[in-house]
Backbone as ProteinMPNN parsed JSONL, in Angstrom:
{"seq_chain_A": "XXXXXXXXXXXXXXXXXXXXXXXXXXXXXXXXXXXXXXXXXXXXXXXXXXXXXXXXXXXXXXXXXXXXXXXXXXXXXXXXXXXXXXXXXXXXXXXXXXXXXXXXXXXXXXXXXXXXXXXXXXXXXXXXXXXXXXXXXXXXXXXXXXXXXXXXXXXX", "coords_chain_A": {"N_chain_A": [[28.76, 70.164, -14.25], [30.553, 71.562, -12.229], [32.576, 69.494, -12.139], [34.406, 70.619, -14.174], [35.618, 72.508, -13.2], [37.217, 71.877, -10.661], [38.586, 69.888, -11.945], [40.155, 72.249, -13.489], [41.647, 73.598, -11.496], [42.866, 70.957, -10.192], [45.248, 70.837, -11.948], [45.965, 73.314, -12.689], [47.106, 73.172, -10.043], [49.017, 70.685, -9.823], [50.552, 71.586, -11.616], [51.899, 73.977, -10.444], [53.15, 72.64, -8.673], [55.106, 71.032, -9.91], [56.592, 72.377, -11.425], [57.45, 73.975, -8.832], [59.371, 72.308, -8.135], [61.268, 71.701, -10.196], [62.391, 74.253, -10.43], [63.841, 74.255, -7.71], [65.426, 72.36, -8.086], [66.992, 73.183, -10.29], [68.659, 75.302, -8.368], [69.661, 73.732, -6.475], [72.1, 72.604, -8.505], [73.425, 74.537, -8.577], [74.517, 74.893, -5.983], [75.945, 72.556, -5.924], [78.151, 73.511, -7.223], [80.412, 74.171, -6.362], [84.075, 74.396, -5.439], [83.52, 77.237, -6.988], [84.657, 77.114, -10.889], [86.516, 79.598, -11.917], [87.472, 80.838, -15.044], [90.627, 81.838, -16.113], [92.49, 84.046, -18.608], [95.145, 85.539, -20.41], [95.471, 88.663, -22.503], [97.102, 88.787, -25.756], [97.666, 90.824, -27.992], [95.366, 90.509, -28.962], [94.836, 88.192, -28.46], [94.036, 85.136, -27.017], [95.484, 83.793, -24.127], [95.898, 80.559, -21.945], [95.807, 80.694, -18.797], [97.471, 78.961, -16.195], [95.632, 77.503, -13.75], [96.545, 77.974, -9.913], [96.952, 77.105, -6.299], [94.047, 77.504, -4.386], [91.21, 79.407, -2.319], [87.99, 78.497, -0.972], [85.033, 80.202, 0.538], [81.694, 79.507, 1.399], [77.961, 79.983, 2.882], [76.153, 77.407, 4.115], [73.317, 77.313, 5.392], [73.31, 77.392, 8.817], [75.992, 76.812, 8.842], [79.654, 77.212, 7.932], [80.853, 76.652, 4.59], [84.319, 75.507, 3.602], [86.931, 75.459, 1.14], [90.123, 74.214, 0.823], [93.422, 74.399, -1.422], [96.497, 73.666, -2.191], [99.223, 73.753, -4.019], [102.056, 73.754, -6.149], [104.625, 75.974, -6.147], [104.404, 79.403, -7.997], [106.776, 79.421, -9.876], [107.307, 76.968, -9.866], [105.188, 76.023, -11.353], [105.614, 77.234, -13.641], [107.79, 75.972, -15.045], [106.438, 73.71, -16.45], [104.972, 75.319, -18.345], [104.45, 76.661, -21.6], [106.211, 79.459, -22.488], [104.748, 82.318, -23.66], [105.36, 84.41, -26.154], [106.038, 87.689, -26.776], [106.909, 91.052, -27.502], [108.727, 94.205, -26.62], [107.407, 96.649, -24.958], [104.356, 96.059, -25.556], [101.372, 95.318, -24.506], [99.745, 93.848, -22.28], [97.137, 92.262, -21.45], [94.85, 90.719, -18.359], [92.475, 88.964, -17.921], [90.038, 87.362, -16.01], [87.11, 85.438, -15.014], [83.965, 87.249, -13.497], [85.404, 89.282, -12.756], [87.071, 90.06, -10.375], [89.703, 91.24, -7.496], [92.239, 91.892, -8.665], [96.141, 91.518, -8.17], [98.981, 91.233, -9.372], [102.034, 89.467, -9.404], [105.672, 89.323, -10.075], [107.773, 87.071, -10.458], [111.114, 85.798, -9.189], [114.114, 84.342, -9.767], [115.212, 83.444, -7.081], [113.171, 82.747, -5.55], [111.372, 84.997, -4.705], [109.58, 87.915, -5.107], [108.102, 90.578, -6.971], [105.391, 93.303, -6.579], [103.375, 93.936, -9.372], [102.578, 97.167, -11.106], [98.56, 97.719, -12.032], [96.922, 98.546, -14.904], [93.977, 99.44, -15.144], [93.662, 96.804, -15.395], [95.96, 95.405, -16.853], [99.395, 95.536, -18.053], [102.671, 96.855, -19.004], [104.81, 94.797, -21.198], [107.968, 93.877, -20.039], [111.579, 95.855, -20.334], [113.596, 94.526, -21.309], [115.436, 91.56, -22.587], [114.262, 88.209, -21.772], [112.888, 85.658, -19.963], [109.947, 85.705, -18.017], [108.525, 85.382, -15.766], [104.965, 85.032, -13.686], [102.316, 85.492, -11.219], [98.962, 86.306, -10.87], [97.21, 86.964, -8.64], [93.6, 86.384, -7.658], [91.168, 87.71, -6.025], [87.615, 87.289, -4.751], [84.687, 88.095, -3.07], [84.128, 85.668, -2.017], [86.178, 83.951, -2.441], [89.353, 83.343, -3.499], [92.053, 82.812, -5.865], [94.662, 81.756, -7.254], [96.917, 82.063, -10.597], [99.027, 81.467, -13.438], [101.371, 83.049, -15.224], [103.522, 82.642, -18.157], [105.459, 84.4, -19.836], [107.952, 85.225, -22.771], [110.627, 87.935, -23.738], [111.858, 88.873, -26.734]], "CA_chain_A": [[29.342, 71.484, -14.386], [31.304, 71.801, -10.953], [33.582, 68.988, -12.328], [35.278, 71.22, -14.504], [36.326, 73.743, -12.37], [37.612, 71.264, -9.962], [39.449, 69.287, -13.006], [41.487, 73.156, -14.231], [41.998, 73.395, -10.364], [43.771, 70.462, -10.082], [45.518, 70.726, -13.019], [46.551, 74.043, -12.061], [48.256, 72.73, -8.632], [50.351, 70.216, -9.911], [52.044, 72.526, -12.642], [52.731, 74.911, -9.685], [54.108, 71.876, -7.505], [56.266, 70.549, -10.435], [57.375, 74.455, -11.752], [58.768, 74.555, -7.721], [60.616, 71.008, -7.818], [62.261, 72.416, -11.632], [63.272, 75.71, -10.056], [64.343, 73.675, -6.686], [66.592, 71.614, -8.672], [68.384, 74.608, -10.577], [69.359, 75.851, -7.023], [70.481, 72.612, -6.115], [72.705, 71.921, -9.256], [74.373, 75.769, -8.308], [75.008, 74.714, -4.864], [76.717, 71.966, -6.187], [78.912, 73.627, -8.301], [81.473, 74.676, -4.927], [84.187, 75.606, -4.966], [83.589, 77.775, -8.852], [85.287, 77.237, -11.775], [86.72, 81.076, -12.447], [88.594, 80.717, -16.155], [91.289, 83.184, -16.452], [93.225, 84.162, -19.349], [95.955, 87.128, -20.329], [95.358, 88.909, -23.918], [97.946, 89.591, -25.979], [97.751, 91.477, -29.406], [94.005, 90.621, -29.196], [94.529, 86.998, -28.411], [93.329, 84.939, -25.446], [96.305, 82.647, -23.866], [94.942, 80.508, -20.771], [96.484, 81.006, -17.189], [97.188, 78.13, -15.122], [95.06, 77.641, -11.938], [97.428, 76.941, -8.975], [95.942, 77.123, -4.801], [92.505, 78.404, -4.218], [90.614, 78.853, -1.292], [86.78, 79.299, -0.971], [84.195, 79.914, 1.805], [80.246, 79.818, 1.108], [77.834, 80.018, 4.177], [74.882, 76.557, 3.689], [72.593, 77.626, 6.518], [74.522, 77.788, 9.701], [77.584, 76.654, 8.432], [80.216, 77.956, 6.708], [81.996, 75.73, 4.036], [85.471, 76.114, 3.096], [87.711, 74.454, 0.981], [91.544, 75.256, 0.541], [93.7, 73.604, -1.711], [97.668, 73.929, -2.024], [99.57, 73.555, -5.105], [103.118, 74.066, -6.724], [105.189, 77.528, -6.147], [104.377, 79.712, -9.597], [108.186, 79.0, -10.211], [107.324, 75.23, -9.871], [104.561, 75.266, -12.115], [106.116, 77.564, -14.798], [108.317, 74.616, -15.338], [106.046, 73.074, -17.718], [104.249, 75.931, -18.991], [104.787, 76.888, -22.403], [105.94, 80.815, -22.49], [104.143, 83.509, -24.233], [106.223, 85.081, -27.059], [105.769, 89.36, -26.662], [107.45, 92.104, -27.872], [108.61, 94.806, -25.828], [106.217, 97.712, -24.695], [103.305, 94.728, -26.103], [100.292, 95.464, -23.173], [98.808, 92.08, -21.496], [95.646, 92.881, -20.158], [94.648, 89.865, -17.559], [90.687, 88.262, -17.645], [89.068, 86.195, -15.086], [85.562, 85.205, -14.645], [83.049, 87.856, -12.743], [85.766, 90.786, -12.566], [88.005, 89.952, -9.134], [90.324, 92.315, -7.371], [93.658, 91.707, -8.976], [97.288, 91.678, -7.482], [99.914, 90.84, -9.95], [103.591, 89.509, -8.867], [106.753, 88.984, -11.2], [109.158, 86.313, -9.701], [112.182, 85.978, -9.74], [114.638, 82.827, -10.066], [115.176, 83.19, -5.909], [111.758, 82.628, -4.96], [111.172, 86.156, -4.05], [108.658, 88.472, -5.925], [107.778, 91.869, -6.554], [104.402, 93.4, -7.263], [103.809, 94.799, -11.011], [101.393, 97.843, -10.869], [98.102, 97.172, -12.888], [96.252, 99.589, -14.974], [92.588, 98.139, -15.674], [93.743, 94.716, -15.427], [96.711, 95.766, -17.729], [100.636, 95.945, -18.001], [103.805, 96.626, -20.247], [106.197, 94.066, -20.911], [109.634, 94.55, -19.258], [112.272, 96.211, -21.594], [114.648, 93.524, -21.298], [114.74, 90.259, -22.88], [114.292, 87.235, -20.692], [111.674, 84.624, -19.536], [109.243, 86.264, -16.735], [107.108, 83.926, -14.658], [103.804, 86.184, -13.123], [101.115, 84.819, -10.771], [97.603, 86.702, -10.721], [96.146, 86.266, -7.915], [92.154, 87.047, -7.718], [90.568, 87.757, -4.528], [86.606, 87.967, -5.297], [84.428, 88.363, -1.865], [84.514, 85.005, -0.734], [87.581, 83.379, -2.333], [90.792, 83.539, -3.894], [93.09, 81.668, -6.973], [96.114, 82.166, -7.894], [96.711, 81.853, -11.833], [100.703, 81.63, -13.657], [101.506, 82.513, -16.928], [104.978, 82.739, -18.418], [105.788, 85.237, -21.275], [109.344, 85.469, -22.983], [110.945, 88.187, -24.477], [112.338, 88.664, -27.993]], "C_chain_A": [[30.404, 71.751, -13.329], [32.42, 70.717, -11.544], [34.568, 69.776, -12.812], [36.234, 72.311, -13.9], [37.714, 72.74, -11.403], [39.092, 70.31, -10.796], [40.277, 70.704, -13.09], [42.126, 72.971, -12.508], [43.125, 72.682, -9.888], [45.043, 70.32, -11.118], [46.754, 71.747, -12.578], [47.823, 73.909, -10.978], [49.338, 71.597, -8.837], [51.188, 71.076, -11.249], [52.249, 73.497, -11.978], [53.663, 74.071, -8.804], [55.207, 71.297, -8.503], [57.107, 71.845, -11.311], [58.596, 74.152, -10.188], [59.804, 73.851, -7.545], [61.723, 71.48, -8.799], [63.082, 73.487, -11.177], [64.338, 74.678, -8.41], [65.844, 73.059, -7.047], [67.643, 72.476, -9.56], [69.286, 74.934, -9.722], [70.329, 74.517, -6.77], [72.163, 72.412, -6.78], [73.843, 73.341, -9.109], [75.272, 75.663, -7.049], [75.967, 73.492, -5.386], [78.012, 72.041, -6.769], [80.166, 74.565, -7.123], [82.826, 73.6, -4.824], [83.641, 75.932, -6.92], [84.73, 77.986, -9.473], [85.775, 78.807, -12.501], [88.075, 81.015, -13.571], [89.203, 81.993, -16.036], [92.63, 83.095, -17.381], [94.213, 85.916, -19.02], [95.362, 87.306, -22.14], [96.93, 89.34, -24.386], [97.698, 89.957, -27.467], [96.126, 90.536, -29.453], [94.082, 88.744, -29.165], [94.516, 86.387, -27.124], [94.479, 83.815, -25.229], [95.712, 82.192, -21.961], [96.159, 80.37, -19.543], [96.324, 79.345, -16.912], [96.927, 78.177, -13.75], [96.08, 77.086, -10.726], [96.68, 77.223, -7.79], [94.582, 77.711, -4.934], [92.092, 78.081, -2.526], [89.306, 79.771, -1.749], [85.794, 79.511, 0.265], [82.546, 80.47, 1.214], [79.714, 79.627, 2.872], [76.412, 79.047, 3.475], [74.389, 76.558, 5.116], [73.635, 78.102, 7.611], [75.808, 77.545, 10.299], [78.54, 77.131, 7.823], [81.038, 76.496, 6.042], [82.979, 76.002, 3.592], [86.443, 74.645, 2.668], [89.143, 75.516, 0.126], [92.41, 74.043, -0.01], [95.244, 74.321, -1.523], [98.293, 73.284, -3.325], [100.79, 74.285, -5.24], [103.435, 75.615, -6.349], [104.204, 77.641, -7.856], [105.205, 79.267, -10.047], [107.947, 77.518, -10.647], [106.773, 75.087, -11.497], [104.73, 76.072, -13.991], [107.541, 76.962, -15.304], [107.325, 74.215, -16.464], [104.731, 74.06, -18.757], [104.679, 76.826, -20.27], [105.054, 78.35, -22.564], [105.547, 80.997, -23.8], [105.245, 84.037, -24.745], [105.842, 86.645, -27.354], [106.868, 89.606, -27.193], [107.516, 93.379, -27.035], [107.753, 96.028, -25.808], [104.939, 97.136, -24.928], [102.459, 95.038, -24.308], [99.543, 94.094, -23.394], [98.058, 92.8, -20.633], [94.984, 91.031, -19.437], [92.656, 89.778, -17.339], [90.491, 87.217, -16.824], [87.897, 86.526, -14.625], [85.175, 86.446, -13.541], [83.939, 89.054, -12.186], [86.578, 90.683, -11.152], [88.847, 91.199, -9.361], [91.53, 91.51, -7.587], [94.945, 91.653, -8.545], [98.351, 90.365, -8.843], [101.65, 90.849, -9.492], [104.508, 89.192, -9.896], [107.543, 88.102, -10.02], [109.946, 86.143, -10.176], [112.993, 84.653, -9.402], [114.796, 82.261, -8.086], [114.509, 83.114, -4.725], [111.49, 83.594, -4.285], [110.746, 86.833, -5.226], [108.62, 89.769, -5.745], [106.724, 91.775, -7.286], [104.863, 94.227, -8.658], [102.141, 95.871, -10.893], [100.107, 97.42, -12.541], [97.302, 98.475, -13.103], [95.015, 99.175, -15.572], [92.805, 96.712, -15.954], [94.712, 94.434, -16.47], [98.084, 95.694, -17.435], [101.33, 96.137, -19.055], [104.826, 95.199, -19.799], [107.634, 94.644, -20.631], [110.329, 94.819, -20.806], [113.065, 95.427, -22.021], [114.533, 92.12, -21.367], [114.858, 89.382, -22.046], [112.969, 86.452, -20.556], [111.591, 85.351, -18.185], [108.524, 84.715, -16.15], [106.257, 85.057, -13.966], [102.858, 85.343, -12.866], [100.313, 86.098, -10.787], [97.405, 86.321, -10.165], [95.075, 87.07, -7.366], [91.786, 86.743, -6.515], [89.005, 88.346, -5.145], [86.058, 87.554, -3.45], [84.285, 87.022, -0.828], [85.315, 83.552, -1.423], [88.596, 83.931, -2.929], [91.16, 82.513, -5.053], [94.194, 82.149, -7.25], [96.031, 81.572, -9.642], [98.559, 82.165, -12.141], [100.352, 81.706, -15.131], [103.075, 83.018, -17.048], [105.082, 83.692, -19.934], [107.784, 85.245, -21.872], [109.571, 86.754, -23.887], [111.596, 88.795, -25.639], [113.429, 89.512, -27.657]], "O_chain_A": [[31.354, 72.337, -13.848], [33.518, 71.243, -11.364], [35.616, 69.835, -12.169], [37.345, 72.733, -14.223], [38.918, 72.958, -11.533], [40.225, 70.15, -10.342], [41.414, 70.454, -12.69], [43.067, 72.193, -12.348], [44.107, 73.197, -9.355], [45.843, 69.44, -10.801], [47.908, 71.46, -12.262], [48.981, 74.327, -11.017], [50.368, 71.553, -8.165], [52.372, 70.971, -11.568], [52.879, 74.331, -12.628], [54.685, 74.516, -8.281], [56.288, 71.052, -7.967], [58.291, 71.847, -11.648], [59.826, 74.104, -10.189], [60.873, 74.218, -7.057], [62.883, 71.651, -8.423], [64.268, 73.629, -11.472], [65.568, 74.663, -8.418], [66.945, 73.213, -6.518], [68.87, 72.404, -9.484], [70.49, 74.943, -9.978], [71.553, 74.468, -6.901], [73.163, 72.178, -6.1], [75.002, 73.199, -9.5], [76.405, 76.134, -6.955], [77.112, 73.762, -5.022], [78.826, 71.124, -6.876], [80.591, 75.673, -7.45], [82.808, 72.457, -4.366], [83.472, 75.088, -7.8], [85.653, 78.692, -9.067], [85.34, 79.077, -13.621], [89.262, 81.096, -13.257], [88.588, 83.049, -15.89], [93.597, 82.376, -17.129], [94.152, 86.823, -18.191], [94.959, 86.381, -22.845], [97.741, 89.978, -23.715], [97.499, 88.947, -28.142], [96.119, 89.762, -30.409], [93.324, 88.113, -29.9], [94.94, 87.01, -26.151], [94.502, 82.91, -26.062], [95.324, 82.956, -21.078], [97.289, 79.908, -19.7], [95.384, 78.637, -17.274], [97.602, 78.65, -12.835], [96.356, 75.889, -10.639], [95.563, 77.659, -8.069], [94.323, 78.48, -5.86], [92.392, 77.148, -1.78], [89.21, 80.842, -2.347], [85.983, 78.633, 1.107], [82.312, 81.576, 0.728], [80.434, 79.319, 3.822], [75.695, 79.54, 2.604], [74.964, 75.886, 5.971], [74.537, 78.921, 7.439], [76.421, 77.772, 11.342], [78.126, 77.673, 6.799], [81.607, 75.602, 6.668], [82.847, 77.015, 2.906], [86.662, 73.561, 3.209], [89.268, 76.545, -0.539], [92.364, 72.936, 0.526], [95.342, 75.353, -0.858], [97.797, 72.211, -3.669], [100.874, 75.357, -4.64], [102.501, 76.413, -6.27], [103.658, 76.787, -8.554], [104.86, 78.445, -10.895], [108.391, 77.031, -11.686], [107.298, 74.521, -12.457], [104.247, 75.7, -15.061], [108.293, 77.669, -15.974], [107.704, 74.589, -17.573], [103.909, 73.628, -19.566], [105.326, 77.825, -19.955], [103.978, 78.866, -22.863], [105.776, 80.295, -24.785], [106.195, 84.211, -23.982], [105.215, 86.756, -28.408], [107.75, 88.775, -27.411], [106.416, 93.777, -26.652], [107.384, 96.382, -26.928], [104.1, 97.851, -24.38], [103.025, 94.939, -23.22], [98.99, 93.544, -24.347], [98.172, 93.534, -19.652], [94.715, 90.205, -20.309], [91.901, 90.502, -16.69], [90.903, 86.104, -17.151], [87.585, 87.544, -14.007], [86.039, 86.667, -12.692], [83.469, 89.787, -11.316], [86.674, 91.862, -10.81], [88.962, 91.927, -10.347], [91.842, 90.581, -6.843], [94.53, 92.796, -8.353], [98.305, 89.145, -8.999], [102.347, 91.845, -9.297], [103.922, 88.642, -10.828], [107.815, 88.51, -8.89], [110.028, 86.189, -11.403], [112.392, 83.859, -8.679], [114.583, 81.102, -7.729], [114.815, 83.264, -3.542], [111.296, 83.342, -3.095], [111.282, 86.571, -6.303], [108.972, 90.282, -4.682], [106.541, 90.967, -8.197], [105.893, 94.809, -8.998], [101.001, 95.459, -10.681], [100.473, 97.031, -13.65], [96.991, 99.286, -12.232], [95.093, 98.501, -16.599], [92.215, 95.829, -16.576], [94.556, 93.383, -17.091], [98.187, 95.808, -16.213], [100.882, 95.722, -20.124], [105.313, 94.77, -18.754], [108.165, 95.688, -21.012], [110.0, 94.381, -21.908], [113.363, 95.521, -23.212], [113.844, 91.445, -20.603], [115.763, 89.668, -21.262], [112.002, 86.842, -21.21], [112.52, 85.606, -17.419], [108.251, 83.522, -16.279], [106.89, 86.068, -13.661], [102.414, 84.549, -13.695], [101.014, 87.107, -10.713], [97.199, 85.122, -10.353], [95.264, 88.126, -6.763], [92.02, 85.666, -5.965], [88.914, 89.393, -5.785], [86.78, 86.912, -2.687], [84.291, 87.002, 0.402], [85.117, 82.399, -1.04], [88.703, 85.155, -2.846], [90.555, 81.444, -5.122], [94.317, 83.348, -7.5], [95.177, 80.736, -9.938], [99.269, 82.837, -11.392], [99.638, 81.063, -15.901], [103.68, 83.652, -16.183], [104.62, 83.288, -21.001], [108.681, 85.275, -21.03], [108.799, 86.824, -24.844], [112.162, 89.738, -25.087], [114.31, 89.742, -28.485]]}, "name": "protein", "num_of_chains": 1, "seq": "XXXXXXXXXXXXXXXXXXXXXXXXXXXXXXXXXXXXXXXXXXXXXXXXXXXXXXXXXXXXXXXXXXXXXXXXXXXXXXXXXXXXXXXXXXXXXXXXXXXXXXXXXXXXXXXXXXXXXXXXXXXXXXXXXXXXXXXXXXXXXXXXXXXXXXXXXXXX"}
């Protein structure tokens, strides 16, 4: 009679010791995942066109370290060189998405590598009145990194 008890018992203790290794290894496979992948698109007329990622930097803290990694990449100008523009219509609202909601800062550049900001209204703008190819970086600041993102619109 005492066997049985002793048999759920053990039974018991290794499906709590292999439950903590399963959950252990989740954590693990999150920590691994540094710096994060944050997709970000623009909408336009209800369609999703994807941003290109250019610099990032990130900083996590793994005990009593901090890790940081910073990369460096192409002007926007550079890399809207091979990026296919976006075809709008004027007054046409681009509302801007990236992963987990970041604080926004949108720039327009201009052919003499000098920028101005474009004000944003919920993660929103108008297209300029005047036709032409824009170039516009997004760049997301969430609490412990940053990306920059380019997209190119033209238009009509």
């Amino acid at each position: 009679m005492k066997q049985k008890p002793l048999f759920l018992m053990i039974v018991l203790l290794i499906s709590l010791v292999l439950t903590g290794c399963s959950v252990n290894n989740a954590s693990e496979e999150n920590e691994d995942d540094f710096p994060p992948k944050m997709n970000g698109v623009i909408i336009v007329n209800e369609t999703d066109f994807e941003m290109t990622r250019g610099g990032f930097h990130w900083e996590r803290k793994k005990g009593l370290t901090t890790e940081v990694v910073t990369t460096d990449a192409a002007s926007p100008l550079q890399i809207a060189e091979s990026y296919k523009a976006i075809q709008v219509k004027g007054n046409e609202t681009i509302t801007i998405k990236i992963d987990e909601d970041p604080q926004i800062t949108l720039r327009k550049w201009e052919e003499n590598e000098t920028y101005e900001e474009v004000s944003l209204e919920k993660s929103s703008f108008t297209v300029p009145t005047d036709k032409g190819r824009y170039v516009y970086e997004a760049l997301a600041n969430w609490k412990n990194g940053e990306i920059s993102y380019t997209f190119v619109i033209e238009k009509e």
